[in-house]
py3Dmol code that shows the C-alpha trace and the ligand (Angstrom):
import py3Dmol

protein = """\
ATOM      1  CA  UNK A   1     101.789  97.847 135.135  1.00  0.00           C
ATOM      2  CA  UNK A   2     103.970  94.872 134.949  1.00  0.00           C
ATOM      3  CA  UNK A   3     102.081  90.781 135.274  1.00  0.00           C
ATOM      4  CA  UNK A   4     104.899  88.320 134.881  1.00  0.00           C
ATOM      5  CA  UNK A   5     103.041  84.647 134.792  1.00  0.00           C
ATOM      6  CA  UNK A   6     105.180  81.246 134.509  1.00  0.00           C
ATOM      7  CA  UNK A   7     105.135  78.000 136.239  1.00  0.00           C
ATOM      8  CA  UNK A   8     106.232  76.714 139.569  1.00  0.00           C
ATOM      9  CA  UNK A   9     109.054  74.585 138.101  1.00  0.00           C
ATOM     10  CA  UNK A  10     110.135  73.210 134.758  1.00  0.00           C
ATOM     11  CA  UNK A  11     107.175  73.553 132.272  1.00  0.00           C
ATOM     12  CA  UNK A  12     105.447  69.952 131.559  1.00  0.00           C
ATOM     13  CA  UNK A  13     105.987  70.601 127.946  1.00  0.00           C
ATOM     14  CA  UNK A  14     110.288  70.139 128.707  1.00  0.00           C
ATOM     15  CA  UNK A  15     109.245  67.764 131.950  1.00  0.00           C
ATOM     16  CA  UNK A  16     112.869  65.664 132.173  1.00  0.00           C
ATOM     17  CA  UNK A  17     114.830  68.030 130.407  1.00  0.00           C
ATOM     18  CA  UNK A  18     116.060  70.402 133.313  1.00  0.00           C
ATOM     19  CA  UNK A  19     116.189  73.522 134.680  1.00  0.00           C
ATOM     20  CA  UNK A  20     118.265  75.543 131.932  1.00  0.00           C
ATOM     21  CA  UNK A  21     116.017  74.406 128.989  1.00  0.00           C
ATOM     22  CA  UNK A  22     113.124  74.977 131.368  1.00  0.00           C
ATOM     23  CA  UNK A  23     113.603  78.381 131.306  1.00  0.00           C
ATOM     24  CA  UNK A  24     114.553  78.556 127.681  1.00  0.00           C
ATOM     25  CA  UNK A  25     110.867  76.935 127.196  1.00  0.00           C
ATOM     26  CA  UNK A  26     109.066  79.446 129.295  1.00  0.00           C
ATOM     27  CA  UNK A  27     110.337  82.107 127.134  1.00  0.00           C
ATOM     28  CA  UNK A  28     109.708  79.931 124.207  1.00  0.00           C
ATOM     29  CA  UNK A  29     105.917  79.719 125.630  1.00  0.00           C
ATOM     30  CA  UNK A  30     105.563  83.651 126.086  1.00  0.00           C
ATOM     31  CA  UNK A  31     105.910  83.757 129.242  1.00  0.00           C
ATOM     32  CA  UNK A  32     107.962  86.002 131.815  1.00  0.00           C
ATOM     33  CA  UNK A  33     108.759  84.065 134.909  1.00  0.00           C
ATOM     34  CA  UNK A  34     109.325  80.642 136.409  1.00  0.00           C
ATOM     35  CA  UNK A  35     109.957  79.670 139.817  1.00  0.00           C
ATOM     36  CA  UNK A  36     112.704  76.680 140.502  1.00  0.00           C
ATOM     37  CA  UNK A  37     111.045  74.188 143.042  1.00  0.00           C
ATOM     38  CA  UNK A  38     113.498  72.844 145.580  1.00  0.00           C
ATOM     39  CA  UNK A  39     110.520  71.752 147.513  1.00  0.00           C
ATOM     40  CA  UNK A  40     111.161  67.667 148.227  1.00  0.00           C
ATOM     41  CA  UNK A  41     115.096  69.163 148.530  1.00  0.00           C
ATOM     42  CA  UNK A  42     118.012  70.774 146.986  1.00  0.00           C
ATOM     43  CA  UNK A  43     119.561  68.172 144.846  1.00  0.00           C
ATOM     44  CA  UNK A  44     121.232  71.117 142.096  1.00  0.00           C
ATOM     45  CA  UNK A  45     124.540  71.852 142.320  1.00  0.00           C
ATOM     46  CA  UNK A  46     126.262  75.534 142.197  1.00  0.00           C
ATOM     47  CA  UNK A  47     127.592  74.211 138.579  1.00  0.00           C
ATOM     48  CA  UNK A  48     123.909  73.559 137.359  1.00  0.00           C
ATOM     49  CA  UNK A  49     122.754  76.999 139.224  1.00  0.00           C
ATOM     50  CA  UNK A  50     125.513  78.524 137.297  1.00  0.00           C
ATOM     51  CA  UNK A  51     124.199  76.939 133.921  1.00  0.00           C
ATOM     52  CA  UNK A  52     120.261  78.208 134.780  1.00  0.00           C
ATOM     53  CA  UNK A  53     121.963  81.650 135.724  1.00  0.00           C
ATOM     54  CA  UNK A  54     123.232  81.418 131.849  1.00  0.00           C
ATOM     55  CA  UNK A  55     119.832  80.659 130.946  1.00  0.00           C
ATOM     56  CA  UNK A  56     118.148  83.549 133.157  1.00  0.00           C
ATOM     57  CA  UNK A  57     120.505  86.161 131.139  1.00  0.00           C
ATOM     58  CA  UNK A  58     120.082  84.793 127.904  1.00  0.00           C
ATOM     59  CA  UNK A  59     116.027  84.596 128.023  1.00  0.00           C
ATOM     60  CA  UNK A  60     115.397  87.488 130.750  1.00  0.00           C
ATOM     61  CA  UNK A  61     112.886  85.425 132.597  1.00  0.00           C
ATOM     62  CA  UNK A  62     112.673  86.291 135.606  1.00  0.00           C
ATOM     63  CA  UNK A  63     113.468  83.788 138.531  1.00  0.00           C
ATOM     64  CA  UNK A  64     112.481  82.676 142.035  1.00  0.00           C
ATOM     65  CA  UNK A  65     113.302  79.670 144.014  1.00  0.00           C
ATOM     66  CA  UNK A  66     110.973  77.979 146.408  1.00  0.00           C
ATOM     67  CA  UNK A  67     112.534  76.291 149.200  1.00  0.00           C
ATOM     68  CA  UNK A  68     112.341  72.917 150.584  1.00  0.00           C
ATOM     69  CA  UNK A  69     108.798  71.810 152.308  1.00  0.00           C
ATOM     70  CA  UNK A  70     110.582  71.139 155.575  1.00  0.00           C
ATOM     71  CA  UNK A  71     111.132  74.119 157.172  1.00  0.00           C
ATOM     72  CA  UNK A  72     109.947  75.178 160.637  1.00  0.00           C
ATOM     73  CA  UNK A  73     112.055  78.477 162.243  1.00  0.00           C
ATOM     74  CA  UNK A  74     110.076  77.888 165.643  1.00  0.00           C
ATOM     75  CA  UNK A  75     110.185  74.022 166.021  1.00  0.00           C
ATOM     76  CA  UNK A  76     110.907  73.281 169.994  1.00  0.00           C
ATOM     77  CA  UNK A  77     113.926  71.554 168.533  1.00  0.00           C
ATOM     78  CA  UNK A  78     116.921  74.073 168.388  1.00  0.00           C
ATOM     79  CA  UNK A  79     118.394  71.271 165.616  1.00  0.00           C
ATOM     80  CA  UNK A  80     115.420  71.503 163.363  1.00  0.00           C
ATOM     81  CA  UNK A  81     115.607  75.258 163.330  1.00  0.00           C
ATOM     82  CA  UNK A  82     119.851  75.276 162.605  1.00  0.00           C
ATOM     83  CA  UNK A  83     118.394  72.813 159.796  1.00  0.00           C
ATOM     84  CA  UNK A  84     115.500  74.896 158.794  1.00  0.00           C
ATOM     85  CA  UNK A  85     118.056  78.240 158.605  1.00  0.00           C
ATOM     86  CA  UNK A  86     120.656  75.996 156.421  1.00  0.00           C
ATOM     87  CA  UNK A  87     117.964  74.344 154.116  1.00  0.00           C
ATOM     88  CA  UNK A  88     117.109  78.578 153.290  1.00  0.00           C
ATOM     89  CA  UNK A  89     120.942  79.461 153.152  1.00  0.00           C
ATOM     90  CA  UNK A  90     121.551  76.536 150.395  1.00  0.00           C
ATOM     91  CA  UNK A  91     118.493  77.640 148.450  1.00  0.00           C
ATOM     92  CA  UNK A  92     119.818  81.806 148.735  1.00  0.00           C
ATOM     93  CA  UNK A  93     123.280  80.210 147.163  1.00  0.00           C
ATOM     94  CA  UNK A  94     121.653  78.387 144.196  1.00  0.00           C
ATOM     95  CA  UNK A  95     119.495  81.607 143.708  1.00  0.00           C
ATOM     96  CA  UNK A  96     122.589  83.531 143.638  1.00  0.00           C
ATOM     97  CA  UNK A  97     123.832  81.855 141.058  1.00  0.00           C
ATOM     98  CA  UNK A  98     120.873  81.587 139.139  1.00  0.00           C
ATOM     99  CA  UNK A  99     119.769  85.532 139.454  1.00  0.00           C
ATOM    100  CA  UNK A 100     116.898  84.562 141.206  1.00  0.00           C
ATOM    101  CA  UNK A 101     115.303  86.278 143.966  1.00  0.00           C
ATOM    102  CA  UNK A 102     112.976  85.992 146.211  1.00  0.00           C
ATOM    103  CA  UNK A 103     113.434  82.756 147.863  1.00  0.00           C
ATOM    104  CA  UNK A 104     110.405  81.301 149.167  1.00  0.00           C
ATOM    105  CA  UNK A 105     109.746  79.248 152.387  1.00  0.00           C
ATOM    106  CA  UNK A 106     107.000  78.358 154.629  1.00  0.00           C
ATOM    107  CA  UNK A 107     108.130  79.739 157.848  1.00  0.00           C
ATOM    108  CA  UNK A 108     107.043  77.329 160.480  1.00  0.00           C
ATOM    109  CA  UNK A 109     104.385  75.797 162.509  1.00  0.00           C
ATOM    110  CA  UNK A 110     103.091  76.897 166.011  1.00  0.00           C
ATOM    111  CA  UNK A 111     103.038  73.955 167.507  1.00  0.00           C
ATOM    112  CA  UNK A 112     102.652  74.390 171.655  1.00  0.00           C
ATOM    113  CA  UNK A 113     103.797  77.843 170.938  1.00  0.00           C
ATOM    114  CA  UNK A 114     101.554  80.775 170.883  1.00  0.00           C
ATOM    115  CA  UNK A 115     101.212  83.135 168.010  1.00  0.00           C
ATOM    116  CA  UNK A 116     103.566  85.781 169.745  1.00  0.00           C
ATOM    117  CA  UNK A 117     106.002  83.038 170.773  1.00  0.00           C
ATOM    118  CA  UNK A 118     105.759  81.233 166.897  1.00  0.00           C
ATOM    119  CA  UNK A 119     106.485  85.445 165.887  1.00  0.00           C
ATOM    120  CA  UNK A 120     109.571  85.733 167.815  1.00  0.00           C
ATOM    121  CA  UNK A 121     111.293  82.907 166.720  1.00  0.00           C
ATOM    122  CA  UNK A 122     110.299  83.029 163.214  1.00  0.00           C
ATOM    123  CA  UNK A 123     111.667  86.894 163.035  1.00  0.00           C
ATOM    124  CA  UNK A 124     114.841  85.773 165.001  1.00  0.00           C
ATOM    125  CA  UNK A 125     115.374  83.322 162.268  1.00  0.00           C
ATOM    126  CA  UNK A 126     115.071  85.278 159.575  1.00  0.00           C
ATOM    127  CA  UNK A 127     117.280  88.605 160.920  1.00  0.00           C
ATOM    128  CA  UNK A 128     119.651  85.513 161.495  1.00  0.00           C
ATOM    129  CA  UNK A 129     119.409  84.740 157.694  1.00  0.00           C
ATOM    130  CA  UNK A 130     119.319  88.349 156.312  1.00  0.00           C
ATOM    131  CA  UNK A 131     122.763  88.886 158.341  1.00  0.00           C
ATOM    132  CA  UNK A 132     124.061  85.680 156.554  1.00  0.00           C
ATOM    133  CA  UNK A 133     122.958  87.077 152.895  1.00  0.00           C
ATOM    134  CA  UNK A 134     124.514  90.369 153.699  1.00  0.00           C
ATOM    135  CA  UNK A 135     127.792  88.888 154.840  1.00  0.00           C
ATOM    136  CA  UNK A 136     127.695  86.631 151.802  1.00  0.00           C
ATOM    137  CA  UNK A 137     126.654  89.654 149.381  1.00  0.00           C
ATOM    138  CA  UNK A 138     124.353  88.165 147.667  1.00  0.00           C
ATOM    139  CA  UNK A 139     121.401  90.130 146.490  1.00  0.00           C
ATOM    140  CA  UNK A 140     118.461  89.132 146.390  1.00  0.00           C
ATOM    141  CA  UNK A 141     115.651  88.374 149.129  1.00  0.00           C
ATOM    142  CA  UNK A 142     113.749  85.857 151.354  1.00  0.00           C
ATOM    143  CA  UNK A 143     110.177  85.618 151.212  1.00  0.00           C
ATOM    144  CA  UNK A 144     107.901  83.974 153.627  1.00  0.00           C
ATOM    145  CA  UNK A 145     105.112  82.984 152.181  1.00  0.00           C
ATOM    146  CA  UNK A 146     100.956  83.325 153.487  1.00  0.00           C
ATOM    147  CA  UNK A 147     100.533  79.237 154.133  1.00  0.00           C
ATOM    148  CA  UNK A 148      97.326  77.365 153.810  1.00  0.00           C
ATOM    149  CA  UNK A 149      96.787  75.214 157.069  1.00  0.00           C
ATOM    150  CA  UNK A 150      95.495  76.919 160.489  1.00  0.00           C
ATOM    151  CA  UNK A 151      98.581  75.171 162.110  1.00  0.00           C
ATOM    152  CA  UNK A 152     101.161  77.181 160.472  1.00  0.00           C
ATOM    153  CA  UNK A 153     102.390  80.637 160.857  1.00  0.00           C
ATOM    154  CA  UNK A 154     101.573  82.802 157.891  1.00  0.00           C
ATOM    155  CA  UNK A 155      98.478  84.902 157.436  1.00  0.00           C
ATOM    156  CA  UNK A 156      98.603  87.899 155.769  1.00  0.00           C
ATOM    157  CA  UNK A 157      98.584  89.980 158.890  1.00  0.00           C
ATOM    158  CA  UNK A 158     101.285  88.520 160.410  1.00  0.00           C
ATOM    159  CA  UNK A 159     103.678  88.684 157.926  1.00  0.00           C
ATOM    160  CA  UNK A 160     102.916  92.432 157.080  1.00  0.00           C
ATOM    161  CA  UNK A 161     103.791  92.756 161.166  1.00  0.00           C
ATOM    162  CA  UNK A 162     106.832  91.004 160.413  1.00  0.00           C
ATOM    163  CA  UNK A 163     108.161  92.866 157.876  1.00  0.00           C
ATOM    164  CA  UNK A 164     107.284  95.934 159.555  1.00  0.00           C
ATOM    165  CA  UNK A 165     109.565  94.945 162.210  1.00  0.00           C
ATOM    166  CA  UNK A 166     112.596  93.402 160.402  1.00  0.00           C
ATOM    167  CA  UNK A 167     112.321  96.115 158.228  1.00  0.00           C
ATOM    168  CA  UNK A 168     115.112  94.556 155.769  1.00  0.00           C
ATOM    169  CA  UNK A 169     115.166  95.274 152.215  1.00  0.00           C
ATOM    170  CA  UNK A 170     116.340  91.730 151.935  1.00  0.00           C
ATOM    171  CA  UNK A 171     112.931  90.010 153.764  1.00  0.00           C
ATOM    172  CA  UNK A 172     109.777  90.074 151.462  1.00  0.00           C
ATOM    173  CA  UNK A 173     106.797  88.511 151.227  1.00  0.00           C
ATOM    174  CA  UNK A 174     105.265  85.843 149.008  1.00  0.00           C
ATOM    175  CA  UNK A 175     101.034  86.229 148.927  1.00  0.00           C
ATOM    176  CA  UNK A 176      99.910  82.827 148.121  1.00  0.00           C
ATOM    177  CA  UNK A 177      96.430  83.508 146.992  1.00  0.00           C
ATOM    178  CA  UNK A 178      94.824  79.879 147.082  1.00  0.00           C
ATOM    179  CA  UNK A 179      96.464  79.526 150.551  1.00  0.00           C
ATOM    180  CA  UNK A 180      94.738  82.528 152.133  1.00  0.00           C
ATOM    181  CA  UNK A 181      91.623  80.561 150.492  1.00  0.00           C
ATOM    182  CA  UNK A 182      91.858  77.664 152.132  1.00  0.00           C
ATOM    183  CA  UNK A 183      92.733  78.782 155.094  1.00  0.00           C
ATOM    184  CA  UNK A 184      89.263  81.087 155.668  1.00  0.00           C
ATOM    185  CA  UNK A 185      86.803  78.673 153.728  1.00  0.00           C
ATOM    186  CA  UNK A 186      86.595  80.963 150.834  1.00  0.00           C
ATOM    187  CA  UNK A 187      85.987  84.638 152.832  1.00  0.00           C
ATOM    188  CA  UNK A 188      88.610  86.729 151.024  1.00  0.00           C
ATOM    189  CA  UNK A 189      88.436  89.777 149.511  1.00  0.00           C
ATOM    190  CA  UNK A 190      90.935  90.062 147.304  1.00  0.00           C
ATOM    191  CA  UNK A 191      91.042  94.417 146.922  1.00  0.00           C
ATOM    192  CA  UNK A 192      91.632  94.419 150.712  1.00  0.00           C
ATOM    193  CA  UNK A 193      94.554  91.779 150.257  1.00  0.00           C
ATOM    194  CA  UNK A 194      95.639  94.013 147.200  1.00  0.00           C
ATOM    195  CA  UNK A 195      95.506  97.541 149.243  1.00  0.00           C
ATOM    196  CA  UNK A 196      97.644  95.791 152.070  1.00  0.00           C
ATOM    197  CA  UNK A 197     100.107  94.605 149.930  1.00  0.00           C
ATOM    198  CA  UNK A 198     100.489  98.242 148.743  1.00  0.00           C
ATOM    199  CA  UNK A 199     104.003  99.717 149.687  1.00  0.00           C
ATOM    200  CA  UNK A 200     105.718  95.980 149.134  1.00  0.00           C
ATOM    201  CA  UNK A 201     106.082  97.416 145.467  1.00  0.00           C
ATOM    202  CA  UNK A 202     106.704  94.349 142.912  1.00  0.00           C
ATOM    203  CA  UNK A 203     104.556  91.350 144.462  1.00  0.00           C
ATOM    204  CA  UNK A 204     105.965  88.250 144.536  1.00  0.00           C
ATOM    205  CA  UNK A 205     102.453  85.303 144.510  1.00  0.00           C
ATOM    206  CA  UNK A 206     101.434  81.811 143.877  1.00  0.00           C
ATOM    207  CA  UNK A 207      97.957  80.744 142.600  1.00  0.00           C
ATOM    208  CA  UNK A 208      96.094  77.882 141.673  1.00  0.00           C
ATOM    209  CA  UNK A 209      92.918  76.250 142.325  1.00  0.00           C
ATOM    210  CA  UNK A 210      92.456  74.300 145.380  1.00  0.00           C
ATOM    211  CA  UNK A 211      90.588  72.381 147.638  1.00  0.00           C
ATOM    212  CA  UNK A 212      90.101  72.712 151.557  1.00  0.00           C
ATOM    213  CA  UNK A 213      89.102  71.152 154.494  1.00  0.00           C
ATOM    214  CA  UNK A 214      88.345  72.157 158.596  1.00  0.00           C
ATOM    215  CA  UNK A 215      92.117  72.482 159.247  1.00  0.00           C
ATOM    216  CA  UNK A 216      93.014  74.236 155.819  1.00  0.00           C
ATOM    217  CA  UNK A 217      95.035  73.418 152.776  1.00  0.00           C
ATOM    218  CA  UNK A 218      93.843  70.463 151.332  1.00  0.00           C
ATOM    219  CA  UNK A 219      95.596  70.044 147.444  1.00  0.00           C
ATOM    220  CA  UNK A 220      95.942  72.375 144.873  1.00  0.00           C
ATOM    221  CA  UNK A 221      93.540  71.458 141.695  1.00  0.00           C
ATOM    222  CA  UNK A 222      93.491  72.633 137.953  1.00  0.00           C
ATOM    223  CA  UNK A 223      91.576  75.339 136.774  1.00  0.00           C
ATOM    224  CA  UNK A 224      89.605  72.807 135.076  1.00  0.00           C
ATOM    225  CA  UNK A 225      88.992  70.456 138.259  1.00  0.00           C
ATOM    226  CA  UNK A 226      87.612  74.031 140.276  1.00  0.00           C
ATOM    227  CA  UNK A 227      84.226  73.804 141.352  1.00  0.00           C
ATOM    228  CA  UNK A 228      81.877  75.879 143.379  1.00  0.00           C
ATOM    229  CA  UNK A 229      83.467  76.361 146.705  1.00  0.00           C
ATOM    230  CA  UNK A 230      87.459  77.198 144.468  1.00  0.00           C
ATOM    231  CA  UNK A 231      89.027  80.701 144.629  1.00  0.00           C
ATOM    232  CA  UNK A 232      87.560  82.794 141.868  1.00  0.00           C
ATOM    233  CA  UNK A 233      90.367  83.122 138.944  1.00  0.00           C
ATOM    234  CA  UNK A 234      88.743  86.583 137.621  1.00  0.00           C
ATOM    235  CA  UNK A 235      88.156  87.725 140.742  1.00  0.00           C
ATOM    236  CA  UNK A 236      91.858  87.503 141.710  1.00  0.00           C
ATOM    237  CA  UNK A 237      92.814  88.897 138.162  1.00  0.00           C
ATOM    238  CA  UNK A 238      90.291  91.545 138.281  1.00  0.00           C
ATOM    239  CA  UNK A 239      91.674  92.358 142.086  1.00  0.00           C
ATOM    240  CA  UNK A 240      95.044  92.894 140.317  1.00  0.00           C
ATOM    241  CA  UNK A 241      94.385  95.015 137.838  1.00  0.00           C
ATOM    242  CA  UNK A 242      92.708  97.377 139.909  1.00  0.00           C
ATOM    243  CA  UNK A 243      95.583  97.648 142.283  1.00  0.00           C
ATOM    244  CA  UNK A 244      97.687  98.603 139.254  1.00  0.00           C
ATOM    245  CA  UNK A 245     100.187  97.094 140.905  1.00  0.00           C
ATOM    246  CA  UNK A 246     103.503  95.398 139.202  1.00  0.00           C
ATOM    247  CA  UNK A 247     103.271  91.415 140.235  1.00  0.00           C
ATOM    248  CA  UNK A 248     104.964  88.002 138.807  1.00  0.00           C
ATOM    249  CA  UNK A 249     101.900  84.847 139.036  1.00  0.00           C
ATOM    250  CA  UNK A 250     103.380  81.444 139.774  1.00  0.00           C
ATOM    251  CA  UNK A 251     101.224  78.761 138.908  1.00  0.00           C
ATOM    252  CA  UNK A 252     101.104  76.028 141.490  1.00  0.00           C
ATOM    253  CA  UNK A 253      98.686  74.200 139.226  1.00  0.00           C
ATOM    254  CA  UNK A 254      99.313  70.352 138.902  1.00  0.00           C
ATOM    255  CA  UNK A 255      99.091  71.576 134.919  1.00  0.00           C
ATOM    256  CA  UNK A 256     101.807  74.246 135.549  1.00  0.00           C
ATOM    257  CA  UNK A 257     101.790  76.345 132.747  1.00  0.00           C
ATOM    258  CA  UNK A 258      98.609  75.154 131.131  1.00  0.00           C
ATOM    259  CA  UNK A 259      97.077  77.223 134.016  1.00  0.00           C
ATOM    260  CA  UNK A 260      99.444  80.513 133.401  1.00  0.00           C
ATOM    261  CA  UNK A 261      98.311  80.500 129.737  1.00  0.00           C
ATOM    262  CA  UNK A 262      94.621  80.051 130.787  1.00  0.00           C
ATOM    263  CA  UNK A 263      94.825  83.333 133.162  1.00  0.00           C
ATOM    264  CA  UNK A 264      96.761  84.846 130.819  1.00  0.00           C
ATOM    265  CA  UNK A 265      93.781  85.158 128.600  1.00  0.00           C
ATOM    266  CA  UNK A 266      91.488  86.222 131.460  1.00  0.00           C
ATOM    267  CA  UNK A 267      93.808  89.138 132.297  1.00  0.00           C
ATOM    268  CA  UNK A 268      93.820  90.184 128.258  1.00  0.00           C
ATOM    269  CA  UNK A 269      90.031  89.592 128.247  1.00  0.00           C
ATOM    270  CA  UNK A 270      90.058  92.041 131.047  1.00  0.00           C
ATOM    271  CA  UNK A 271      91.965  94.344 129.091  1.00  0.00           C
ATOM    272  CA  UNK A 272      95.772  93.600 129.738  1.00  0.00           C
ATOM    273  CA  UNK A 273      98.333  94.351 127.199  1.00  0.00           C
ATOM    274  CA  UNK A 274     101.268  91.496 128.056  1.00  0.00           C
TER     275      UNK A 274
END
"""
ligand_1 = """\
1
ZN
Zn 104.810 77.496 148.931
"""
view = py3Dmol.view(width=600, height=400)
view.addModel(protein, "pdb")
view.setStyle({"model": 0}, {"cartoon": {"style": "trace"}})
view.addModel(ligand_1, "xyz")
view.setStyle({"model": 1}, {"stick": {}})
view.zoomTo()
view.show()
């Protein structure tokens, strides 16, 4: 079985230096994946995607790409969602070029919709986007991700549904495992989430620690700042393992790869050979 652990972004310990020697440092550090955050926007250019997609071959590390915050593929505003759709298409070209795959997005918010409604559109979008990489012949895949707040679309259970129905090698899913936290006060159990996630094959996740209110999502937190009421880091680990199941960790942690090394030592305590 195959745990791939890295940062969300460009480790602290090269913060300023950029993408490419990012990735150099996460090999540097040991570890097998980092994810490139285009989440306040997408200021890299195809050139600078090309120079990461130099660094990806060189190093082997594997790479994602998380996509800009403001996305919403049912918004009541046909503009926002043409927006939304573009904001994924320009993060799916940078990912070409970097050999990265899957690209991650929140998918959208409810609003006056209702969960079937929020479904529809959200699955329109993304056959709409799917066509797009197919055309373009790029490969790699889109990933909605399991969000943290009870006013967006995203639990578990709906994004298995809507995979089942786009049924697109090119559609994944990303299993944020502090989100699903925060968004049911704590009542998880991870070996259900595991045995769901099943047939996806190689999970794509995010985890970090992270506080929550009524509503959801709150912040993420370090392992170090988790307290009583925080999503259990062996738990998840141990969950893992059991499921045998190949699967790259992101760390969302404000401490980045600080984090990754810390469950990286968890998982070999539990017995994992890296
Ligand atoms: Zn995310």
């Amino acid at each position: 079985m195959k745990i791939l652990l890295g940062p969300a972004g460009i480790p602290l310990t090269a913060k300023g230096e950029g993408n490419p020697e990012g990735v150099r440092k996460v090999r540097e550090l040991g570890f097998g994946a980092m994810e490139v955050e285009f989440t306040h926007g997408i200021q890299m250019e195809n050139e600078l995607a090309k120079e990461v997609g130099r660094a990806q071959k060189e190093t082997k590390v594997k790479l994602s790409v998380h996509s800009p915050y403001f996305i919403n593929l049912a918004s009541a505003e046909p503009k926002k969602i043409k927006a939304s759709k573009a904001r994924i298409l320009q993060s799916c070209e940078r990912a070409h070029y970097m050999n990265a795959s899957p690209v991650v997005f929140h998918p959208g918010f409810y609003g006056n919709y209702t969960p079937q409604e929020t479904f529809d559109f959200i699955k329109k979008g993304i056959l709409e986007i799917t066509d797009k990489i197919r055309e373009k012949g790029w490969s790699l895949s889109i990933a909605p991700e399991t969000t943290g707040k009870v006013s967006q679309f995203g639990t578990l259970d709906e994004l298995l549904l809507l995979l089942k129905e786009i049924k697109d090698k090119n559609c994944t899913l990303c299993l944020d495992f502090a989100h699903m936290w925060a968004r049911y006060h704590g009542k998880v159990d991870y070996n259900e989430v595991m045995k769901k996630v099943k047939k996806l094959g190689h999970i794509h996740s995010h985890f970090s620690q992270i506080a929550y209110g009524e509503k959801g999502e709150r912040n993420h937190m370090t392992f170090s700042e988790s307290r009583e009421k925080s999503p259990p880091v062996e738990g998840v680990c141990k969950a893992i393992l059991a499921s045998r199941q190949d699967i790259t960790i992101i760390s969302e942690s404000p401490v980045l790869e600080q984090d990754s090394m810390k469950m990286k030592k968890i998982f070999e305590k539990l017995g994992h050979k890296f």
